[in-house]
C-alpha positions as CSV (number, residue, x, y, z in Angstrom):
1,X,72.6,-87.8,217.6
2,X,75.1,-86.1,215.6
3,X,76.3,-87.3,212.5
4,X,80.2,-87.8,213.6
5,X,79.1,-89.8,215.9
6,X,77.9,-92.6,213.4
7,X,81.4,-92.3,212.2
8,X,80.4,-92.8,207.9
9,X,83.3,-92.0,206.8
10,X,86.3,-89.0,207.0
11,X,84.3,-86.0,204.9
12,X,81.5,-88.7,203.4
13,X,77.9,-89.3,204.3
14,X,77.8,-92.9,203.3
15,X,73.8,-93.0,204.4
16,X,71.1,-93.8,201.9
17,X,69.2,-90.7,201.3
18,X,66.2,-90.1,203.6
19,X,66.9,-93.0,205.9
20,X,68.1,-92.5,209.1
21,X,70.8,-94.7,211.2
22,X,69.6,-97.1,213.8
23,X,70.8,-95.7,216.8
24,X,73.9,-96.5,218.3
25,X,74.5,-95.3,222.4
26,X,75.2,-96.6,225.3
27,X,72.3,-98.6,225.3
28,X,74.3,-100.6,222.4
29,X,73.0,-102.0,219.3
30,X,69.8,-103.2,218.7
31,X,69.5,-107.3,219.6
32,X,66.8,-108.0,217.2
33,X,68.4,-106.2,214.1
34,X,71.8,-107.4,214.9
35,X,71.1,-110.9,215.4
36,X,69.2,-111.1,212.3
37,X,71.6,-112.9,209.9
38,X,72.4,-115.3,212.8
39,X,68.7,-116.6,212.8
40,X,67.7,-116.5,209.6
41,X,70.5,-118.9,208.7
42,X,70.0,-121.1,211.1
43,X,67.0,-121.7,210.4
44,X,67.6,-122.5,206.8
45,X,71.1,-124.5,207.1
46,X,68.7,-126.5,209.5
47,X,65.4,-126.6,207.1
48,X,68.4,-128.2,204.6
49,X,69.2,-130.7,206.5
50,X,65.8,-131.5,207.5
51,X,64.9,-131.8,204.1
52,X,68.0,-134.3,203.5
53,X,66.9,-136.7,206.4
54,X,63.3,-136.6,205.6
55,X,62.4,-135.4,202.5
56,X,61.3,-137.4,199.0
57,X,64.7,-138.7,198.0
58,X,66.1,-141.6,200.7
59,X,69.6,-140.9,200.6
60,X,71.9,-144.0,202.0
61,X,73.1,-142.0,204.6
62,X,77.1,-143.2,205.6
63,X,76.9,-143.5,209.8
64,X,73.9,-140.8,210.6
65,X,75.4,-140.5,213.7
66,X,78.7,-139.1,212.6
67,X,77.2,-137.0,209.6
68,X,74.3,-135.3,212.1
69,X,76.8,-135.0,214.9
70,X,79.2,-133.5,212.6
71,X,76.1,-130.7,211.1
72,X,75.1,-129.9,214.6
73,X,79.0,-128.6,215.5
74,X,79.2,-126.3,212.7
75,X,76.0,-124.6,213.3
76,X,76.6,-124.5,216.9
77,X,80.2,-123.2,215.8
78,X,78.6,-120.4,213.5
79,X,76.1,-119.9,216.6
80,X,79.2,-118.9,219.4
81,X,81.1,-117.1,216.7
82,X,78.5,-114.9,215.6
83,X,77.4,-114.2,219.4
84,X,81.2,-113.5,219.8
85,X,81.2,-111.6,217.0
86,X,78.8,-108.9,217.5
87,X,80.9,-105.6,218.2
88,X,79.5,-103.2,221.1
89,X,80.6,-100.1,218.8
90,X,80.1,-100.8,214.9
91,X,83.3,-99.3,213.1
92,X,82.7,-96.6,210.6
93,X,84.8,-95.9,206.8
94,X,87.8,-94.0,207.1
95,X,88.7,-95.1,203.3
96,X,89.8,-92.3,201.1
97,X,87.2,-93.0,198.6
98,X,83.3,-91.7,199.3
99,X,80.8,-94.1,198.4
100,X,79.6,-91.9,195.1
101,X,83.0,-92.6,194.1
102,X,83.4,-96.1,194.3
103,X,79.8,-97.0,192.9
104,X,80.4,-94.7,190.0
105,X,83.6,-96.3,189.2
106,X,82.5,-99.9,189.3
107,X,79.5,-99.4,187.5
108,X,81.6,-97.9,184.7
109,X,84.1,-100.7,184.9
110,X,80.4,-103.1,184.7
111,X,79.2,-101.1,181.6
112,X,82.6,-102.0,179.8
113,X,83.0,-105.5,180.7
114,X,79.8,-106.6,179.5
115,X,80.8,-107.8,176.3
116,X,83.8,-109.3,177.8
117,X,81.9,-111.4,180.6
118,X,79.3,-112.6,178.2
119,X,82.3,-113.9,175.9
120,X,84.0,-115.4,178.9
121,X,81.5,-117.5,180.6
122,X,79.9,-118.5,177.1
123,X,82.9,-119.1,175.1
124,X,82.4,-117.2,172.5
125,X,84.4,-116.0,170.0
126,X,82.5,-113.0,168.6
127,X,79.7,-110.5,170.1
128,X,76.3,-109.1,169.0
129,X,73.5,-107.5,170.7
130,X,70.9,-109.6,168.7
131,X,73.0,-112.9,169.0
132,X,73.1,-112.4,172.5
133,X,69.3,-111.7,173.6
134,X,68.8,-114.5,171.0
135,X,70.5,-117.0,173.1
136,X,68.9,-115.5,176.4
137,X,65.6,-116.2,174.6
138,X,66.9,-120.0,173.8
139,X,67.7,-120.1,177.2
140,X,64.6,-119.5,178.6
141,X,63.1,-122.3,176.5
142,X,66.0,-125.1,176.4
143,X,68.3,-124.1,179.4
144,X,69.9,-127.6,178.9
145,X,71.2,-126.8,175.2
146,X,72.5,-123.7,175.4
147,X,74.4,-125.1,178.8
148,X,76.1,-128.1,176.8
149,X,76.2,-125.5,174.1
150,X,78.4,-123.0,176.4
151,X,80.5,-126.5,177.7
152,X,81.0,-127.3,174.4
153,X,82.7,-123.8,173.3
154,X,84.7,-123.8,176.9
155,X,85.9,-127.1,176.2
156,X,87.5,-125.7,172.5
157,X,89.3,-123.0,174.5
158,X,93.0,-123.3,175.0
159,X,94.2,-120.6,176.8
160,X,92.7,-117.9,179.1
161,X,92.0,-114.6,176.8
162,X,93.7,-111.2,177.8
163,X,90.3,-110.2,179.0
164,X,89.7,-113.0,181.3
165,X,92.6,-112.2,182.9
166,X,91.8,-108.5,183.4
167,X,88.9,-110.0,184.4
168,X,90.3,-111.1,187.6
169,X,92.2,-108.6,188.1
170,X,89.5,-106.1,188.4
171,X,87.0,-108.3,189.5
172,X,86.8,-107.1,193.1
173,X,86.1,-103.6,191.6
174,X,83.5,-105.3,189.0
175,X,81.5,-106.7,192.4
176,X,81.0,-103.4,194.2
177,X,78.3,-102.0,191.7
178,X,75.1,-104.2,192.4
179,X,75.2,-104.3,195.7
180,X,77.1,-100.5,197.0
181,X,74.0,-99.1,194.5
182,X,71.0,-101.3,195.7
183,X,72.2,-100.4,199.2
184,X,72.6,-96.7,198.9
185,X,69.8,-96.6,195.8
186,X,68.4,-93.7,197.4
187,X,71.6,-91.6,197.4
188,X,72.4,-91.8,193.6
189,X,71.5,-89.9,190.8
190,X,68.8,-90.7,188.0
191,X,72.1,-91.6,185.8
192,X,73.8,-94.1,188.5
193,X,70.5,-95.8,188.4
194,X,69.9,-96.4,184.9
195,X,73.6,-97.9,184.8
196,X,72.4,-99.8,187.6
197,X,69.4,-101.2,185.8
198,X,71.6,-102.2,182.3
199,X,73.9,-103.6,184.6
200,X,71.4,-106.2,186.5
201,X,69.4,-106.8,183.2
202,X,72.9,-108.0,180.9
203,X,74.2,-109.5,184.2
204,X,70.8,-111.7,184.2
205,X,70.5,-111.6,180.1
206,X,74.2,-113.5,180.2
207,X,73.1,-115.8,182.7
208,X,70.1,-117.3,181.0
209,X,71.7,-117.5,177.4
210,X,74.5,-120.0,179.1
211,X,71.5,-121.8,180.9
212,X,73.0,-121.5,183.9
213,X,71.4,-121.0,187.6
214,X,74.0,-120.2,189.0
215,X,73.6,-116.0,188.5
216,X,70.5,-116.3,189.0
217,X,70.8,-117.5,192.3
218,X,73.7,-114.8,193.2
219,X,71.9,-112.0,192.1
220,X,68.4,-113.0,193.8
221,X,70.5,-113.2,197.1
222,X,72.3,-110.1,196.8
223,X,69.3,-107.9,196.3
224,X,67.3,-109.3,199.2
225,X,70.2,-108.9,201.2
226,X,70.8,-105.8,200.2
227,X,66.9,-104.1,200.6
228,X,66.9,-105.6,204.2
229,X,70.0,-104.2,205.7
230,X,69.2,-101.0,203.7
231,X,65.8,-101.1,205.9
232,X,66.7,-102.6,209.0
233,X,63.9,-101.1,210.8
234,X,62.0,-103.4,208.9
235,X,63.2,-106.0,211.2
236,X,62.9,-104.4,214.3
237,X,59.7,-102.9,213.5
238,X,58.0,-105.9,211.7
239,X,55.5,-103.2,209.7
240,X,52.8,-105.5,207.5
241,X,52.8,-103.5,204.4
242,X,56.4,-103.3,204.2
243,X,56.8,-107.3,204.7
244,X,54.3,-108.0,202.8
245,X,56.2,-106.0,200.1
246,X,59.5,-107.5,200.5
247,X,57.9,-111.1,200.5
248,X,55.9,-110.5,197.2
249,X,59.3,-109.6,195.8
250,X,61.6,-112.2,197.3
251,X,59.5,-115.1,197.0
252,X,58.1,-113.7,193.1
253,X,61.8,-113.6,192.5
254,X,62.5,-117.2,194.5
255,X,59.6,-118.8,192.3
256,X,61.2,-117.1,189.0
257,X,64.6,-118.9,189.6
258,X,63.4,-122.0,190.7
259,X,61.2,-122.4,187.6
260,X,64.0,-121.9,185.4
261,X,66.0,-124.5,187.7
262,X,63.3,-126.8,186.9
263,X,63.3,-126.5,182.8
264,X,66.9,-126.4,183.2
265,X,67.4,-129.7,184.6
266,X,64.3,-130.7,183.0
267,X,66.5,-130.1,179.3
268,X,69.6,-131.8,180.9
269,X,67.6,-134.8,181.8
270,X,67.2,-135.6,178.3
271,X,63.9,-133.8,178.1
272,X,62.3,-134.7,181.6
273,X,63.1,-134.0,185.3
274,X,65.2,-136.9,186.4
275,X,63.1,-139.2,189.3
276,X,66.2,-141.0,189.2
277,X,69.7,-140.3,191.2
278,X,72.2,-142.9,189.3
279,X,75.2,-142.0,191.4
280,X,73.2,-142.6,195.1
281,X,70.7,-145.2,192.9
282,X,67.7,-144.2,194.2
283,X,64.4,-143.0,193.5
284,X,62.3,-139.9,194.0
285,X,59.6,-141.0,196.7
286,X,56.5,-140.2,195.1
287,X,54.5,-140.8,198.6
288,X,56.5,-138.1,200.6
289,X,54.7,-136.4,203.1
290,X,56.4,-133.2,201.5
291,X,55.4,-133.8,197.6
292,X,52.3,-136.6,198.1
293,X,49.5,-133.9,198.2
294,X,51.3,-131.6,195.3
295,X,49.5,-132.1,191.8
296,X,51.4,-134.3,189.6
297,X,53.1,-132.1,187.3
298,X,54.6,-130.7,190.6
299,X,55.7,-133.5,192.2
300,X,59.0,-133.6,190.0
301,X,59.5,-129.8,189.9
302,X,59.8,-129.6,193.8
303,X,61.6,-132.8,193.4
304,X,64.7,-131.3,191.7
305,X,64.5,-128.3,194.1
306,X,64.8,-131.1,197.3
307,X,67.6,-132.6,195.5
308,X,69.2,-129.1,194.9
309,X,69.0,-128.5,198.0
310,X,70.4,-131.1,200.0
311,X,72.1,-134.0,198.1
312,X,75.5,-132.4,198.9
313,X,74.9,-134.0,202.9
314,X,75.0,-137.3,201.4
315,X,78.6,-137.1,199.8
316,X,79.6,-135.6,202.8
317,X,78.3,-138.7,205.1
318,X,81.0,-140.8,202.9
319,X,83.8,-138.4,203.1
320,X,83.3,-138.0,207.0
321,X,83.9,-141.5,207.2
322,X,87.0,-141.6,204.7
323,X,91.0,-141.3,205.9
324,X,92.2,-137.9,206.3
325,X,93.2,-136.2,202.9
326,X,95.4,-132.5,202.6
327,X,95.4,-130.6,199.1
328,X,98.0,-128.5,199.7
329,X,95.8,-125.5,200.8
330,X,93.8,-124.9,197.3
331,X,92.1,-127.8,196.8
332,X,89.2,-126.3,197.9
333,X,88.6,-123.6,195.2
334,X,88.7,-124.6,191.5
335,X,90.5,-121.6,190.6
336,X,93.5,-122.0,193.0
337,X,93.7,-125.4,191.7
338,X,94.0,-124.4,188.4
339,X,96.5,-122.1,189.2
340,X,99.3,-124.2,190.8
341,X,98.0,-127.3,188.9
342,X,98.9,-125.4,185.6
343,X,102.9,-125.5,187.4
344,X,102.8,-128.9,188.6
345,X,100.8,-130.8,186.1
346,X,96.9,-132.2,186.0
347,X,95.4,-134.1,188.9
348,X,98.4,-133.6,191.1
349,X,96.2,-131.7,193.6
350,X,92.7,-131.7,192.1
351,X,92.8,-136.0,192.6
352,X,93.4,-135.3,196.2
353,X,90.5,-133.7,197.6
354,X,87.8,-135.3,199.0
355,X,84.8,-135.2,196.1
356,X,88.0,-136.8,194.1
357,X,88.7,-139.4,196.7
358,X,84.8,-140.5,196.9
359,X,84.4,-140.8,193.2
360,X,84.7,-144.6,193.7
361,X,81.6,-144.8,195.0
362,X,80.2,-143.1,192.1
363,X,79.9,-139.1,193.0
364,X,80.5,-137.4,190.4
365,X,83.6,-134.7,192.0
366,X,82.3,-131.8,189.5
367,X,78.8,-132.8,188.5
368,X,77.4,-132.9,191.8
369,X,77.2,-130.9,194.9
370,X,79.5,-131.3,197.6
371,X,79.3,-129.0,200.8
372,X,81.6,-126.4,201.1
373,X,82.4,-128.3,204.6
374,X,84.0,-131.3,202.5
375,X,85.7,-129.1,200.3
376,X,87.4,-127.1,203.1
377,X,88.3,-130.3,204.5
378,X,90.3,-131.3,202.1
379,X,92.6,-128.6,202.6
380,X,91.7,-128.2,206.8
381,X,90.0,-131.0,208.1
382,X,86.6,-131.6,209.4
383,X,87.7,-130.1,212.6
384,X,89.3,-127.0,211.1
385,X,86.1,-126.5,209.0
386,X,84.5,-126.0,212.4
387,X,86.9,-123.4,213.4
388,X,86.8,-122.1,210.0
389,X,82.8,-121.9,210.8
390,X,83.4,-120.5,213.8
391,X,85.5,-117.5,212.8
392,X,83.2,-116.8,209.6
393,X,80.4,-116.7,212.1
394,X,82.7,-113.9,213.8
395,X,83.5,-112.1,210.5
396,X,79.4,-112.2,209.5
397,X,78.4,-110.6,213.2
398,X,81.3,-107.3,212.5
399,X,80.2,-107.0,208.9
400,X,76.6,-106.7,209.1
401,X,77.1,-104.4,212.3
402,X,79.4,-102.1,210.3
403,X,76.8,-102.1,207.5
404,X,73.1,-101.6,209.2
405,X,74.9,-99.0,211.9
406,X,77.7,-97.3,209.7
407,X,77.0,-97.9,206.3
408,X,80.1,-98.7,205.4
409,X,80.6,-99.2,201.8
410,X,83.0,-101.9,201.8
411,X,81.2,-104.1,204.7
412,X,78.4,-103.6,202.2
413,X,80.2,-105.2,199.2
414,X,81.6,-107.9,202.0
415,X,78.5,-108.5,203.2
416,X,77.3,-109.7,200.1
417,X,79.9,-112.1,199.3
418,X,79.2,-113.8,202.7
419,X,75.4,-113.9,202.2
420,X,76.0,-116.2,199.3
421,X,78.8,-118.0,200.9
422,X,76.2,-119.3,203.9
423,X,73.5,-119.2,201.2
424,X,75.5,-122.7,199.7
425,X,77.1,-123.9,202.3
426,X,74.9,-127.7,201.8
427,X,76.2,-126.9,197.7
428,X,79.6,-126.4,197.4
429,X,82.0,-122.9,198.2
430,X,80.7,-121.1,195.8
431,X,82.7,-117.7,196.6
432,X,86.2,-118.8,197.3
433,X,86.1,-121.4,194.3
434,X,85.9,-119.8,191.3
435,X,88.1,-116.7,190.0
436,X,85.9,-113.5,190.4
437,X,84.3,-114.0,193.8
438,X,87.2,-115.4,195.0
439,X,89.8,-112.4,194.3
440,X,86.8,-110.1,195.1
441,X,86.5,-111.6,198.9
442,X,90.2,-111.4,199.7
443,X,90.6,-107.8,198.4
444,X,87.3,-106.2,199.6
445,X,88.1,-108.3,203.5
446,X,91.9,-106.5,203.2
447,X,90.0,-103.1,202.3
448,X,87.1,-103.7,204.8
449,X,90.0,-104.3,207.7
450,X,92.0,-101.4,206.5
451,X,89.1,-98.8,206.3
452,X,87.2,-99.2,209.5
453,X,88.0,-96.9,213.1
454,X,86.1,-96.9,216.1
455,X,87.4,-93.5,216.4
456,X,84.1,-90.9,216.1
């Protein structure tokens, strides 16, 4: 098939060197390779809730019936709107920017802001090499200190520095580097690759020395997303070595993550892993068909991980069953609060959303997890965050089309975004709700829309 047919871009071979594009004809897209994202979240989104309703911790579900009739919509929502969603013809990049271009610039932009990010999400007021890998080495020992450590120095900061706000400014440029160069790893150069690797290890170094999980998470998400769209004849082929491969990796990775999760709640327990949820008042079940055959020093471990997981179903069983709330259309993202909050005063939107409104019953709005479906509500309703659902479903089918059969650099960067979005959807929104994802989204969706054609 020739190669204007694929449609990468006007002038620019956007295709990972030595790989080959599924092909595209009349016969349409391949069903197995296209439908991939749709099945794989479903079946985690419903291994979540599963793990809610019977795993060890017995939440005190508000009216089950409202709470599972109400999970059941949205994934049959995100079900239609994928199906929808899937394009006959994948659109290719007509931007005026090649794919060289854009992951050499970002990774450039990466290589200078490291100092800066490290200062911004520790709060700290001076920078070393040695002081850093220091804390990183703190971190992976007492994850709890250095995190009340890092709330600590936030909490002593007045105003936001000049680089934090450059940081958002450029922060949808900052995003393309990991995954545009996992993606297209085979097309760079030796040099674009080593900036690559500095980039991932002070993006992971900065994460640790705060003690948070949060990167960790992110950047575990984004690579496996990124190797199996850059392969998706992995899917459709299913070859042993090659899944065996990527599983060794993923789950290696998975286990790395959730064992610093497990130290890191373990230090902000007070130096255990807390059996014990004070704001639901109830107790790890020790005789859970999930954990009862586990050897003891696991039981807790896999404990925090269930808790992770899920707990952010049982808020939303109390808010489901609360009056209708409306926070002015920014409630749900901490940094559009902030914004308009810093016009008209504290608390005059952040106290109407619902993880505000449920606090009376002794849920923590900010220390727990809330769904991203009860933070949308507060600005949407419940039944808007079904058509919200819906449409994302929609936006994930074109995106992941435009990246397995076009390559398309921005879809790519897109793709990644929503990939973590689904990821927490039982946690909170973690894209839209917090300065650099969020301003990254909306400008890489507008430069997405703007760059595709069907046109070969």
């Amino acid at each position: 098939m020739a190669e204007r047919e694929y449609g990468t871009g006007v002038g620019h071979d956007c295709r990972p060197g030595g790989l080959k594009l599924p092909q595209v004809g009349r016969e349409g897209i391949s069903t197995r390779v296209s439908l991939f994202p749709l099945y794989f979240f479903q079946v985690y989104l419903s291994l979540t809730v599963l793990l809610y309703a019977f795993g060890p911790w017995p939440w005190p579900t508000q009216e089950p019936g409202i709470l599972y009739g109400f999970l059941l919509l949205v994934q049959v929502a995100f079900w239609l709107g994928y199906r929808l969603g899937v394009p006959k013809v994948p659109c290719k990049y007509v931007g005026p920017w090649s794919m060289q271009v854009l992951v050499s610039v970002s990774l450039i932009l990466n290589m200078v802001w490291i100092v800066p990010s490290f200062m911004s999400r520790s709060g700290a007021t001076g920078f070393s090499l040695g002081g850093m890998l220091e804390s990183a080495l703190q971190g992976l020992y007492d994850p709890g200190s250095m995190y009340a450590a890092r709330m600590e120095a936030l909490a002593t900061v007045e105003k936001t520095t000049l680089f934090g706000y450059l940081s958002q400014v450029v922060s949808p440029v900052l995003w393309l580097a990991i995954p545009l160069a996992i993606f297209f790893w085979k097309s760079l150069d030796r040099l674009k690759k080593i900036f690559l690797l500095i980039v991932v290890f002070f993006e992971i170094v900065s994460w640790v020395a705060i003690g948070t999980n949060k990167g960790l998470f992110d950047i575990l998400i984004v690579v496996s997303w990124m190797v199996i769209a850059a392969n998706p004849r992995f899917i459709s082929s299913f070859d042993f070595r090659g899944f065996l491969k990527s599983a060794v990796l993923i789950i290696g990775g998975l286990v790395a993550v959730l064992y610093f999760f497990a130290i890191g709640q373990e230090g902000r327990g007070g130096g255990e892993i807390p059996a014990y949820d004070r704001s639901a008042n109830i107790q790890l079940d020790y005789d859970n068909w999930l954990i009862a055959a586990l050897p003891d020093g696991a039981r807790l471990p896999f404990g925090a991980v269930a808790s992770y997981l899920s707990q952010g179903y049982y808020p939303l069983s109390i808010a489901l069953t609360e009056p209708p709330t409306f926070s002015y259309g920014v409630g749900h993202s901490h940094y559009y609060t902030g914004i308009v909050q810093s016009f008209v005063g504290q608390g005059v939107i952040s106290d109407k959303t619902y993880p505000a409104l449920i606090e009376k019953y002794g849920w923590d709005r900010y220390g727990k997890w809330h769904t991203m479906y009860t933070w949308m509500a507060s600005d949407i309703s419940f039944a808007g965050v079904i058509v919200f659902v819906f449409a994302l479903g929609g936006l994930l089918a074109k995106v992941w089309c435009d990246v397995v059969y076009r390559h398309n650099p921005p879809a790519v960067a897109l793709l990644a975004l929503l990939c973590i979005m689904v990821f927490y959807f039982p946690a909170n929104n973690q894209v839209l709700a917090f300065s650099r994802t969020a301003n990254a989204f909306w400008v890489i969706l507008v430069f997405w829309g703007l760059t595709r054609s069907r046109k070969a």
